[in-house]
MARKOL-838864 format. One record per residue: residue number from 0; x, y, z of N, C-alpha, C, CB in turn. Coordinates in pm, 1 decimal. Glycine has a CB too. Example, Ala and Ser with C-alpha at 12.3 -4.5 7.8 and 13.67 -1.06 7.14 Angstrom:
BEGIN
NUVO pos     n_px     n_py     n_pz    ca_px    ca_py    ca_pz     c_px     c_py     c_pz    cb_px    cb_py    cb_pz
NUVO   0   1319.0   -569.0    780.0   1230.0   -450.0    780.0   1320.0   -330.0    780.0   1130.8   -447.3    904.6
NUVO   1   1285.0   -225.0    708.0   1367.0   -106.0    714.0   1290.0      3.0    787.0   1408.4    -59.8    572.5
This chain:
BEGIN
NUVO pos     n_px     n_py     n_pz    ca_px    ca_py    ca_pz     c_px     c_py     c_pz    cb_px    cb_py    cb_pz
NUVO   0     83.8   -115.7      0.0      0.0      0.0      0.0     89.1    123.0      0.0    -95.7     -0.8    120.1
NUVO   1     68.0    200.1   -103.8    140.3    300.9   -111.2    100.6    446.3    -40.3    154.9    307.7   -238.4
NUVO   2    184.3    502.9     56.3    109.8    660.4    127.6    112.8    770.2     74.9    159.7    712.2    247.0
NUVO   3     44.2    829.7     24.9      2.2    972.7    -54.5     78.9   1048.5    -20.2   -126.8   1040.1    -35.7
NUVO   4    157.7   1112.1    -65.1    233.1   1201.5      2.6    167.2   1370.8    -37.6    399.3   1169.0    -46.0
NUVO   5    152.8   1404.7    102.5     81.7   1555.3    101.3    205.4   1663.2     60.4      9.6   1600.3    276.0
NUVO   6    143.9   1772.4      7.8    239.5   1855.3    -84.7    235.0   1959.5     20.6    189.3   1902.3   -254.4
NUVO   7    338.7   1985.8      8.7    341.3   2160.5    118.9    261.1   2268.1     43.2    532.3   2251.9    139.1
NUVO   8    211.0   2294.1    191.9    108.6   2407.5    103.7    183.0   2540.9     71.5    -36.9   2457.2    199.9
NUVO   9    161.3   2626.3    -43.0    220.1   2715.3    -97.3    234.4   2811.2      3.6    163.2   2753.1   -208.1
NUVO  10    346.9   2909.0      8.2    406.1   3025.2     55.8    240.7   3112.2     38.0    565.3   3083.9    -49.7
NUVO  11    234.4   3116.8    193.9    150.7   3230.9    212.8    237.3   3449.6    144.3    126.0   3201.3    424.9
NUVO  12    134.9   3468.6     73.9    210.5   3603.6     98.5    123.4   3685.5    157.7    265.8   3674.5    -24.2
NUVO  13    216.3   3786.9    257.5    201.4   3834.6    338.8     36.1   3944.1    345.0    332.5   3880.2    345.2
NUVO  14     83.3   4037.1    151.1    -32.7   4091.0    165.3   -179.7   4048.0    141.7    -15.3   4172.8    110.8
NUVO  15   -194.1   3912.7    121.4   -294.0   3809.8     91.1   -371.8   3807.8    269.3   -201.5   3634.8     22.9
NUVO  16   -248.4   3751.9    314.5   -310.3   3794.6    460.9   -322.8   3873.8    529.3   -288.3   3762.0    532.4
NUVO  17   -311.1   3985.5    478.7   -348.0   4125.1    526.1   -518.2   4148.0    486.8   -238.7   4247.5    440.6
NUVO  18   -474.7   4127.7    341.0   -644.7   4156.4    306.8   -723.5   4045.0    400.3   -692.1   4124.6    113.3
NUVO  19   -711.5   3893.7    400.5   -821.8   3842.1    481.4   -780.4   3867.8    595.7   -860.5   3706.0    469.6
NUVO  20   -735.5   3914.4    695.9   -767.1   3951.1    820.5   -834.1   4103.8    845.7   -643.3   3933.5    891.4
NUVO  21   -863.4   4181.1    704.5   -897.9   4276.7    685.0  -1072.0   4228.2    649.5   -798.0   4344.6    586.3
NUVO  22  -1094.9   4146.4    609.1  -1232.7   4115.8    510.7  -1281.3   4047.9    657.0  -1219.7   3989.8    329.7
NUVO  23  -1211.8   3956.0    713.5  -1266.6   3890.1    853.8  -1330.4   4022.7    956.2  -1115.5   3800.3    944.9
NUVO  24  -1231.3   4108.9    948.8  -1247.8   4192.5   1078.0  -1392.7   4261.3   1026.5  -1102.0   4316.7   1115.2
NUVO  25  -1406.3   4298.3    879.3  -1550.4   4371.3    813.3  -1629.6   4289.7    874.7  -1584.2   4374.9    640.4
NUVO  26  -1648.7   4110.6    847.3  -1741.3   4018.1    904.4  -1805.5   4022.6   1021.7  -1694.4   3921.0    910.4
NUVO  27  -1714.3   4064.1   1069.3  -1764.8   4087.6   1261.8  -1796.8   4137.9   1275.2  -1721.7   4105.8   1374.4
NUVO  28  -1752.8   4295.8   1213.0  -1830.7   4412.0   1223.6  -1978.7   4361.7   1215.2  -1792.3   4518.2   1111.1
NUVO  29  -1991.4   4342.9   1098.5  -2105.0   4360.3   1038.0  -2207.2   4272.1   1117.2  -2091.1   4329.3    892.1
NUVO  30  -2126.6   4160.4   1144.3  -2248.1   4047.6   1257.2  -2255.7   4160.0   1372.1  -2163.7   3846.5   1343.8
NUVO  31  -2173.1   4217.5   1428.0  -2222.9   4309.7   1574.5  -2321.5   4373.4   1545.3  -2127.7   4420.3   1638.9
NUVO  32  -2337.5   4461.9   1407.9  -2444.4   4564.7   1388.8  -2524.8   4554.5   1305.8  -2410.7   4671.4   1368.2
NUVO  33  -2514.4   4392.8   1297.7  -2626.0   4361.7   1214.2  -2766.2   4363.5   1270.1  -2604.3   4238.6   1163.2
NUVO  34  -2877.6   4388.3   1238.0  -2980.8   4385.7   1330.2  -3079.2   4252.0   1253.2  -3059.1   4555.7   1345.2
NUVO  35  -3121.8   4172.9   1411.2  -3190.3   4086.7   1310.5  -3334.0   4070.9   1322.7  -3136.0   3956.9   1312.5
NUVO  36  -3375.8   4142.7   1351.3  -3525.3   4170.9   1333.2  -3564.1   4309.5   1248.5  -3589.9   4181.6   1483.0
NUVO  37  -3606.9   4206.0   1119.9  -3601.4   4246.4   1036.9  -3768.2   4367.0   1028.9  -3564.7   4123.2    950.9
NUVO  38  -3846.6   4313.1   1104.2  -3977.8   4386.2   1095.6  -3956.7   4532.6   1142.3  -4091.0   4313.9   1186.6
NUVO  39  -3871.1   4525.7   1241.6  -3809.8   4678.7   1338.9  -3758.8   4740.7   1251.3  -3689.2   4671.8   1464.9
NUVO  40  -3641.3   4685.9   1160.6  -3547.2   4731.0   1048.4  -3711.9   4796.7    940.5  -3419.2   4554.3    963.8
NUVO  41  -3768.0   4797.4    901.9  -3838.3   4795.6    802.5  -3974.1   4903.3    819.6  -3867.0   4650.7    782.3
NUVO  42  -3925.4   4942.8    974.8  -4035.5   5040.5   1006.3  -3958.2   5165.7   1033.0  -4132.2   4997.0   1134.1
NUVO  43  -3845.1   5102.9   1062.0  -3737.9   5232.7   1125.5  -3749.2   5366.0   1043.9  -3559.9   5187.6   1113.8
NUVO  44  -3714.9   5374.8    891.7  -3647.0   5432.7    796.4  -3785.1   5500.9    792.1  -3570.2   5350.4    670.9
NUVO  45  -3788.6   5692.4    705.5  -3899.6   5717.5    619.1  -3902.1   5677.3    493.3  -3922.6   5833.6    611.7
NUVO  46  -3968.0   5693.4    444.3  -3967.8   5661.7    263.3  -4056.0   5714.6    168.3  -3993.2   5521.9    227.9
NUVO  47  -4091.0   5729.8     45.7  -4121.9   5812.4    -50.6  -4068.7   5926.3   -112.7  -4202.2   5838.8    -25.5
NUVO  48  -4095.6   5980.3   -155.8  -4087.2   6081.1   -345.9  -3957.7   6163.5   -261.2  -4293.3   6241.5   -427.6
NUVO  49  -4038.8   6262.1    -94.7  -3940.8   6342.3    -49.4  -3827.5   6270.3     14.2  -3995.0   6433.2     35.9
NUVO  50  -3760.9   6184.3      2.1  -3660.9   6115.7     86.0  -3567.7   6084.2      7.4  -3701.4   6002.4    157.1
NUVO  51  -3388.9   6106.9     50.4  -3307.7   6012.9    -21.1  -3204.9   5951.0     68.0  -3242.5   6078.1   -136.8
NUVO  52  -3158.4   5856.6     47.6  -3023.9   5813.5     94.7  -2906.1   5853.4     95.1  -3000.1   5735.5     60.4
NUVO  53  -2838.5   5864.6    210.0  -2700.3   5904.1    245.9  -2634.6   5792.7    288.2  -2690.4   6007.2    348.3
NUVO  54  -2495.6   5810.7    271.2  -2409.2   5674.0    305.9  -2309.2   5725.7    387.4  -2338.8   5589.1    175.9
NUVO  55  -2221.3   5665.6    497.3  -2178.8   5712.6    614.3  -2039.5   5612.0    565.0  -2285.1   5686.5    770.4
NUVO  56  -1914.9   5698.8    478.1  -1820.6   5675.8    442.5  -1751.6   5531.3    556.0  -1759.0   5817.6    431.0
NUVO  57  -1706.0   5609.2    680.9  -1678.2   5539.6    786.6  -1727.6   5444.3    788.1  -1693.9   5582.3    881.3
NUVO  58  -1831.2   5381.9    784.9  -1910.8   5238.0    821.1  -1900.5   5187.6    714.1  -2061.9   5231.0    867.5
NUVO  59  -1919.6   5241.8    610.6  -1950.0   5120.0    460.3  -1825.8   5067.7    446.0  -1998.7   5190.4    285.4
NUVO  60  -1873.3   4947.7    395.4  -1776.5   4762.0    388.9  -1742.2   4803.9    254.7  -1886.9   4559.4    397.0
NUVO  61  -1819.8   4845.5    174.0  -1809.6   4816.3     25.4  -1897.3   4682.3    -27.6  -1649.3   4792.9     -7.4
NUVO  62  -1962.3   4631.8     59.8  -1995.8   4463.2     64.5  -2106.0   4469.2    -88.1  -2105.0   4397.1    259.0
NUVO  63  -2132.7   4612.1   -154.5  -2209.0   4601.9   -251.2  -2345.5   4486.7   -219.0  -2111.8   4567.2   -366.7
NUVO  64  -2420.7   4531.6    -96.9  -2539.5   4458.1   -130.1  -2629.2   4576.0   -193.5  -2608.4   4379.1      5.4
NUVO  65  -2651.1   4677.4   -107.4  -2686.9   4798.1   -174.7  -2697.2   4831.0   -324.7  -2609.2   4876.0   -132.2
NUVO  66  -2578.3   4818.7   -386.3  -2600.4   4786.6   -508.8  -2664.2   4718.1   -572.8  -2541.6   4768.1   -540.6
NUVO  67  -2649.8   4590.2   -522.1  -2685.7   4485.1   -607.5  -2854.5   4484.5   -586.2  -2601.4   4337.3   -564.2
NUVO  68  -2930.4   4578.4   -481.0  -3065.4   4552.5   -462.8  -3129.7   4662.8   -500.2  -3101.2   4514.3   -335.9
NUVO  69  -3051.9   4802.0   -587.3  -3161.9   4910.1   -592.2  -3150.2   4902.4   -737.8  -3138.8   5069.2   -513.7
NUVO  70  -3318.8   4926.7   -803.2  -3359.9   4888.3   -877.9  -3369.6   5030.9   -968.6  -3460.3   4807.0   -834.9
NUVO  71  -3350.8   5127.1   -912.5  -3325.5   5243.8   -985.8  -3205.8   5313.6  -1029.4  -3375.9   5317.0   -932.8
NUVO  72  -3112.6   5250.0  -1001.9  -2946.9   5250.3  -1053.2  -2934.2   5388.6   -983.3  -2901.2   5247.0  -1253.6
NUVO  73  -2933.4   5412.9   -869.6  -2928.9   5511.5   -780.8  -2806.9   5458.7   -696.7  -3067.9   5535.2   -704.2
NUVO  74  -2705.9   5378.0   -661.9  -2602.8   5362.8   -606.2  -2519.9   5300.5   -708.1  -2618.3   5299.8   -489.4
NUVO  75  -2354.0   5400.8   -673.9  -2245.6   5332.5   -762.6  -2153.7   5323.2   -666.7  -2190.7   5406.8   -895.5
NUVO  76  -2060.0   5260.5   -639.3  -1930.3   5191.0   -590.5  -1863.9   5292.2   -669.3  -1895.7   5018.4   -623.4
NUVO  77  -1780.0   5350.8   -561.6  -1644.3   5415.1   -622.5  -1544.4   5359.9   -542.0  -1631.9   5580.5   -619.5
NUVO  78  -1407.6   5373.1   -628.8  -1290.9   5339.2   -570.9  -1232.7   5447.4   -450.0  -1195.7   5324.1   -688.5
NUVO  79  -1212.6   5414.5   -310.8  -1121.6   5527.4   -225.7  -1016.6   5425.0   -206.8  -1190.0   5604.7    -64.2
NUVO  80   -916.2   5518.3   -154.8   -771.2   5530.4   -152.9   -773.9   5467.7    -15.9   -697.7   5687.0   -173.0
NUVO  81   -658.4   5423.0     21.0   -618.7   5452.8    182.6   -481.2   5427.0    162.3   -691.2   5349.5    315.1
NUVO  82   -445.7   5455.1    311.2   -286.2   5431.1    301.7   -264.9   5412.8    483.5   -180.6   5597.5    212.0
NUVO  83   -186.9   5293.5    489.7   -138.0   5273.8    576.4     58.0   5267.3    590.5   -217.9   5171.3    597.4
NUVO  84     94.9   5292.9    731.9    239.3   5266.6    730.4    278.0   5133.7    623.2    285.1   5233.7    893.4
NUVO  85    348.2   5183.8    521.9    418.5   5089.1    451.5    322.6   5018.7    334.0    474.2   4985.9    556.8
NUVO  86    206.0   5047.8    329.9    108.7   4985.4    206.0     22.4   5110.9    180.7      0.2   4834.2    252.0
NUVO  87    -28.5   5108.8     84.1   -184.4   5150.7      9.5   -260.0   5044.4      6.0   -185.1   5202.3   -146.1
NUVO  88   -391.5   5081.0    -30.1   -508.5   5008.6    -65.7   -573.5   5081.4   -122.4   -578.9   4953.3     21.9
NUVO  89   -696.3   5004.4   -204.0   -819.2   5065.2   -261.6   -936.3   5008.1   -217.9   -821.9   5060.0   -400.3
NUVO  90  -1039.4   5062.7   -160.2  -1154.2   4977.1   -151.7  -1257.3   5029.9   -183.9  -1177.1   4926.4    -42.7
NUVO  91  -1382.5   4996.4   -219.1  -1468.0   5040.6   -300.9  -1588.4   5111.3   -164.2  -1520.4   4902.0   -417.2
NUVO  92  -1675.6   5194.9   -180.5  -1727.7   5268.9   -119.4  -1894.0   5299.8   -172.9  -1633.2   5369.7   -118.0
NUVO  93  -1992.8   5298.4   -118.0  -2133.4   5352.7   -199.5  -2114.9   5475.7   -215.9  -2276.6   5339.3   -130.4
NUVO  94  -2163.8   5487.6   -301.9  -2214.0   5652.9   -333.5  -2367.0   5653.6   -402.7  -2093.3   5738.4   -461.3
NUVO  95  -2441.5   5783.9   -337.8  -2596.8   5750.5   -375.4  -2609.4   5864.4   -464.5  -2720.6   5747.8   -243.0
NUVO  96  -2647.3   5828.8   -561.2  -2699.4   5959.1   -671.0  -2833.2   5994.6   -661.0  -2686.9   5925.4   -829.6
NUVO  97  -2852.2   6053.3   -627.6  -2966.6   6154.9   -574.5  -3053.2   6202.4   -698.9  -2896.4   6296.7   -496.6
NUVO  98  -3010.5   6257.0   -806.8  -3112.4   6263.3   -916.4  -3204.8   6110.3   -919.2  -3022.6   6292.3  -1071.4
NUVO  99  -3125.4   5942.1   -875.8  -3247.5   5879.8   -940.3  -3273.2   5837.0   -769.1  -3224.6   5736.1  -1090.8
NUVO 100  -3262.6   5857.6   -700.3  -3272.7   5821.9   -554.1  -3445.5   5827.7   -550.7  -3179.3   5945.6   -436.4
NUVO 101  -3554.8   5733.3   -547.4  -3674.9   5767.8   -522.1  -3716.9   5728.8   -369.3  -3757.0   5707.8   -626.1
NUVO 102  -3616.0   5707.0   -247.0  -3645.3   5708.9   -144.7  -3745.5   5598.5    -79.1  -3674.2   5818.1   -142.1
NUVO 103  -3689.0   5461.7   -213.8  -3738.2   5296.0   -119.6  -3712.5   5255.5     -9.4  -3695.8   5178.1   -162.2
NUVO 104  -3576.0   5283.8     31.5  -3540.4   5261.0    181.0  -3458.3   5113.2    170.3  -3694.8   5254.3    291.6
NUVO 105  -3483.2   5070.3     23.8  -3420.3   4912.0      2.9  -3287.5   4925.1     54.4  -3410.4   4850.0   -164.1
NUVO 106  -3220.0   5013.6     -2.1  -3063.6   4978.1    -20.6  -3049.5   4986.3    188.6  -2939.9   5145.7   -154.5
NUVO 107  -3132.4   5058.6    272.4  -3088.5   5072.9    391.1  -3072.3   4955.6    494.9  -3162.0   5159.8    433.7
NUVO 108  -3260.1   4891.6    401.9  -3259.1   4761.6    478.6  -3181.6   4670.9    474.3  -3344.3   4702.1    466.4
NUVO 109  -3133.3   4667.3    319.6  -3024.0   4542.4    342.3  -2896.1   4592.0    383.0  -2994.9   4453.6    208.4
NUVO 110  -2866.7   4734.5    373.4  -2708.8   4691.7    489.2  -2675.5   4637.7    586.7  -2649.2   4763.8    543.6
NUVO 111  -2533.9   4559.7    608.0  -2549.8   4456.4    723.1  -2485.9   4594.7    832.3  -2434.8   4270.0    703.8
NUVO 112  -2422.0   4671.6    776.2  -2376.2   4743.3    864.0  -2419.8   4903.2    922.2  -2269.1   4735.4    821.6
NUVO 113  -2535.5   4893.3    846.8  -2610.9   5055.5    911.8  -2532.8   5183.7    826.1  -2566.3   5086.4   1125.2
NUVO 114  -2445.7   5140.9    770.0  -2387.5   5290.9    681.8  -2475.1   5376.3    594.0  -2274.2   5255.3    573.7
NUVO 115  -2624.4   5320.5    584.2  -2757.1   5434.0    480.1  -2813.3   5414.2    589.4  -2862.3   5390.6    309.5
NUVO 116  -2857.0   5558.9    545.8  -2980.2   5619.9    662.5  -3058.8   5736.6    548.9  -2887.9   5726.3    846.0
NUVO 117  -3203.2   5729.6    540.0  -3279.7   5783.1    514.2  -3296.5   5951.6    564.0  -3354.9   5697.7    542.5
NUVO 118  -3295.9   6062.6    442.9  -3351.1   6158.6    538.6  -3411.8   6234.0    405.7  -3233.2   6249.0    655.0
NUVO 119  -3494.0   6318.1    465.8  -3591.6   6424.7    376.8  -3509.8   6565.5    320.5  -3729.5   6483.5    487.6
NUVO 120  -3538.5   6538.8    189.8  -3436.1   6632.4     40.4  -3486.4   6741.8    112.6  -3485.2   6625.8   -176.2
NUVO 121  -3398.7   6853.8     36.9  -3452.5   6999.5     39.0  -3573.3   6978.8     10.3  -3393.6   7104.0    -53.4
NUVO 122  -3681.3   7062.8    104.6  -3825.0   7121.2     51.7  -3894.3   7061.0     81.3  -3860.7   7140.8    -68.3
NUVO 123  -3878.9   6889.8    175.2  -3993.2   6836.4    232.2  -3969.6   6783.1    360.7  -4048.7   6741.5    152.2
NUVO 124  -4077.7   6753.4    471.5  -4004.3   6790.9    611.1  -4106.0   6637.5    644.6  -4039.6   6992.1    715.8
NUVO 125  -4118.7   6606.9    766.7  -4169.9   6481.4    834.2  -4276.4   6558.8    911.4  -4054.5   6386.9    931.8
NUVO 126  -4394.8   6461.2    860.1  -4533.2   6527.5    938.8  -4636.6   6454.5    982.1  -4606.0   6617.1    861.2
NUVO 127  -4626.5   6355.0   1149.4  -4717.7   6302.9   1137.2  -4683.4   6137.4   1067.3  -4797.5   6402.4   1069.6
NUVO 128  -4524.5   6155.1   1062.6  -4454.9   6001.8    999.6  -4455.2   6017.1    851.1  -4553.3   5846.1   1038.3
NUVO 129  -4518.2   6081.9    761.4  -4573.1   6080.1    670.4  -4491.8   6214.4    576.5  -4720.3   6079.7    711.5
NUVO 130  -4356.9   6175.7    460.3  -4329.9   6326.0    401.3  -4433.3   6429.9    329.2  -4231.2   6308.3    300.1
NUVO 131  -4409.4   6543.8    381.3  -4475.5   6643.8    295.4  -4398.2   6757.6    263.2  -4593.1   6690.3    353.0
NUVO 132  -4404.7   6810.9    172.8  -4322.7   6906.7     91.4  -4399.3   7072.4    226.9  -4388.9   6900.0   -150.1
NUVO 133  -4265.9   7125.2    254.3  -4238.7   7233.8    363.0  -4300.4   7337.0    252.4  -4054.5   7261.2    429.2
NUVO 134  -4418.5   7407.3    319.6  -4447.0   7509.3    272.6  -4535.7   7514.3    154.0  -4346.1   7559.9    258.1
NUVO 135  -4602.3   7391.0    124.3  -4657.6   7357.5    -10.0  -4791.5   7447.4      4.8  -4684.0   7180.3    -39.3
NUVO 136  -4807.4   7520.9    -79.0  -4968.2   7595.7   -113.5  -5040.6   7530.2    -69.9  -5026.1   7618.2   -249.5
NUVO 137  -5188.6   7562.9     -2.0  -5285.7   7488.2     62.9  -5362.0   7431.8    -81.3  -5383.7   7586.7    179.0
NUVO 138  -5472.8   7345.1    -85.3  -5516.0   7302.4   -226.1  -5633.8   7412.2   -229.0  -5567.8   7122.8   -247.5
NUVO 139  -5639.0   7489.6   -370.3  -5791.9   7585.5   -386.0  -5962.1   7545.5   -372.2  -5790.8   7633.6   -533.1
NUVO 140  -6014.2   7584.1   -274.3  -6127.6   7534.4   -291.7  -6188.3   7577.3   -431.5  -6204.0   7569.3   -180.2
NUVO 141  -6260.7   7447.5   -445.8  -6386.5   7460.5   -565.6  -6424.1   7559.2   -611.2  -6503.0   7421.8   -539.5
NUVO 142  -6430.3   7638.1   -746.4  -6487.5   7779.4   -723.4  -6683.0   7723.3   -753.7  -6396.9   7926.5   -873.7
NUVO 143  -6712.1   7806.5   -668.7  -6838.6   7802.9   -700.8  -6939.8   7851.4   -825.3  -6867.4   7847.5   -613.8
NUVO 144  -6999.8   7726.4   -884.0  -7024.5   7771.3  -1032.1  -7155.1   7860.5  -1015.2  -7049.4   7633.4  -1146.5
NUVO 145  -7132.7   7984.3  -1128.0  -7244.3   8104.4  -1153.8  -7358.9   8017.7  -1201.7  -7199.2   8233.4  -1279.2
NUVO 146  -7422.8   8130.3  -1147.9  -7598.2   8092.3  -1232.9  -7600.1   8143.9  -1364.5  -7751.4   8176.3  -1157.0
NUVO 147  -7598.8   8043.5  -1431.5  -7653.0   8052.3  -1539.5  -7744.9   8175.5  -1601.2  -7708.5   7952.3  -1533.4
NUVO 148  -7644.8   8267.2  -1710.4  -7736.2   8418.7  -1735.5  -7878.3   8351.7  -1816.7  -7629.8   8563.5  -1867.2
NUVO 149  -7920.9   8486.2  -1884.6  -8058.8   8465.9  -1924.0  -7960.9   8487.4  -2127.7  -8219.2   8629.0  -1830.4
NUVO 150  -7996.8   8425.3  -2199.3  -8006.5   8401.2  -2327.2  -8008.2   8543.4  -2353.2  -8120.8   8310.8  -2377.5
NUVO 151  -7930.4   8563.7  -2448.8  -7917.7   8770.4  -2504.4  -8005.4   8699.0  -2645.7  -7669.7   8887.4  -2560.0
NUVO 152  -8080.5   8810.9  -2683.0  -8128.6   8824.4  -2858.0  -7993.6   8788.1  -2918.9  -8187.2   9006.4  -2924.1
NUVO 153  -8007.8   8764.0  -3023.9  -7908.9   8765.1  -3110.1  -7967.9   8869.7  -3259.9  -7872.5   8593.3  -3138.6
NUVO 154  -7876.3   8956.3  -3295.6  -7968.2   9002.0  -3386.0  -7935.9   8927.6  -3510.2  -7965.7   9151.7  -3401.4
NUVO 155  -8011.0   8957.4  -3631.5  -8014.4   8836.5  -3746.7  -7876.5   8919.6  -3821.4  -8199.4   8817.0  -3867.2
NUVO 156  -7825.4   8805.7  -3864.9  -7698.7   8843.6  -3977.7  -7683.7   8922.8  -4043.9  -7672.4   8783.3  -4061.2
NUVO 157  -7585.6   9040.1  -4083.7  -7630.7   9150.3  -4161.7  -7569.5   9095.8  -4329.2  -7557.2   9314.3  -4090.5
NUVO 158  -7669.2   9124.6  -4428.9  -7570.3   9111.1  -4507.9  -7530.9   9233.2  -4602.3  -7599.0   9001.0  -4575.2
NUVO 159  -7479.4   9190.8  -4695.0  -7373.4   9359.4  -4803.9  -7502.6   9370.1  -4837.4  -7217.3   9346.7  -4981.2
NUVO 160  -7516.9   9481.0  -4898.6  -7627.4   9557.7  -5027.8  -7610.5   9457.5  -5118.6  -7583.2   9726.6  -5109.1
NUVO 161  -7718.5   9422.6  -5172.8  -7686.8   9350.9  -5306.6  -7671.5   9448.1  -5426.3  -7803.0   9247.5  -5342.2
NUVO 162  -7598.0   9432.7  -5511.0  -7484.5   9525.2  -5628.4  -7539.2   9435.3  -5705.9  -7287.3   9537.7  -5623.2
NUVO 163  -7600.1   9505.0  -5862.0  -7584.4   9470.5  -6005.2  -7485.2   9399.3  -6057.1  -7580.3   9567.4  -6072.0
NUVO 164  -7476.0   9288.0  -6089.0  -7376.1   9219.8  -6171.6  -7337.9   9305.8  -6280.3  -7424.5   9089.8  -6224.9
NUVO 165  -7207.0   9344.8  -6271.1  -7181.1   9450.8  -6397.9  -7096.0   9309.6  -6479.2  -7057.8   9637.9  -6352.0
NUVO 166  -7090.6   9368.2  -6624.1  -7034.2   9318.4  -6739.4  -6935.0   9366.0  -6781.4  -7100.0   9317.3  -6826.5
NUVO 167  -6847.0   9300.8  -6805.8  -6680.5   9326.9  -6835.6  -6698.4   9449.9  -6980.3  -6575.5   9131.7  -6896.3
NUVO 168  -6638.1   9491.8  -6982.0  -6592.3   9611.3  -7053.4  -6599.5   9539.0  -7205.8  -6426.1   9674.6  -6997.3
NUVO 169  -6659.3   9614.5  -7311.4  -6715.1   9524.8  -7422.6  -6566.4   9615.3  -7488.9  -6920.5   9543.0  -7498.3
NUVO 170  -6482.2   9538.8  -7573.8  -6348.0   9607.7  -7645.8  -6436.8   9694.7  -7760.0  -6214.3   9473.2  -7728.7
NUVO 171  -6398.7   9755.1  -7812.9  -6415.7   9861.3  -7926.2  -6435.9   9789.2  -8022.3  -6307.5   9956.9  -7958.2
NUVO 172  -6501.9   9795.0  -8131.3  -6507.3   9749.9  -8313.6  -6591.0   9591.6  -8247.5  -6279.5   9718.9  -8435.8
NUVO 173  -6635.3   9569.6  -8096.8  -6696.9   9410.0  -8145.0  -6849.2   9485.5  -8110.1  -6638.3   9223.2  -8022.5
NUVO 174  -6913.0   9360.9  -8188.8  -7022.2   9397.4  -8136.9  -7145.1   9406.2  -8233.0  -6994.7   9511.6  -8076.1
């Protein structure tokens, strides 16, 4: 019977294990502040037309769930920088674009780590739980319809004088 002989496992490099003790430490994070009641999560946030999302640089993983769940292409991943003694890095970051931001609240619920939080755009305020635009004109009441006037004469059509059909100019020598 012949014994298999196990192969040494390859040379760890160093910055390989930098990044996973970097991606581990995100994990934990994210289990500490993860919340798991999800019904609480889902009432927390406001939402509608006046609301958009903000992202809290500091906390975001980059974990792109956010992304991957808003349906209005309202979050992009950008690359940031960092730099530590003796290395750089790049890691990717949300960013919420606000022109298509319609204020679902999706991308908040699924963060594992709380970095979106919901709040009300210029021009609409929280009222009652419910957004309403700050300062909006009251709606016009109904105008109340007139009574109906009384029928005017009409007088009858005028027409031209009636004019003689004249005859074109007879030329000279006919005739």
């Amino acid at each position: 019977m012949a014994v298999a002989a196990t192969a040494p496992p390859p040379p760890q490099d160093p910055l390989t294990n930098y990044y996973r003790a970097v991606r581990q430490m995100n994990i934990e994070l994210a289990r500490k502040r993860y919340k798991t009641e999800f019904r609480f999560r889902t009432q927390q946030y406001i939402r509608g037309t006046g609301t958009t999302a903000v992202v809290d640089d500091e906390v975001c993983m980059g974990c792109t769930h956010c992304f991957d769940n808003c349906a209005f292409e309202a979050i992009d991943m950008a690359d940031r920088k960092f730099a530590l003694p003796g290395m750089s890095y790049t890691s990717r970051k949300a960013v919420i674009i606000v022109d298509n931001c319609v204020g679902c609240e999706k991308c908040a619920i699924v963060c594992p780590v709380d970095a979106i939080d919901m709040i009300p755009k210029s021009g609409w305020e929280v009222r009652d739980g419910r957004m309403v635009q700050a300062g909006a004109p009251p709606k016009p009441a109904a105008p109340a319809r007139p009574a109906p006037a009384a029928p005017k004469p009409q007088a009858p059509p005028q027409t031209p004088p009636a004019t003689p059909p004249t005859s074109p100019p007879m030329a000279p020598g006919a005739g």
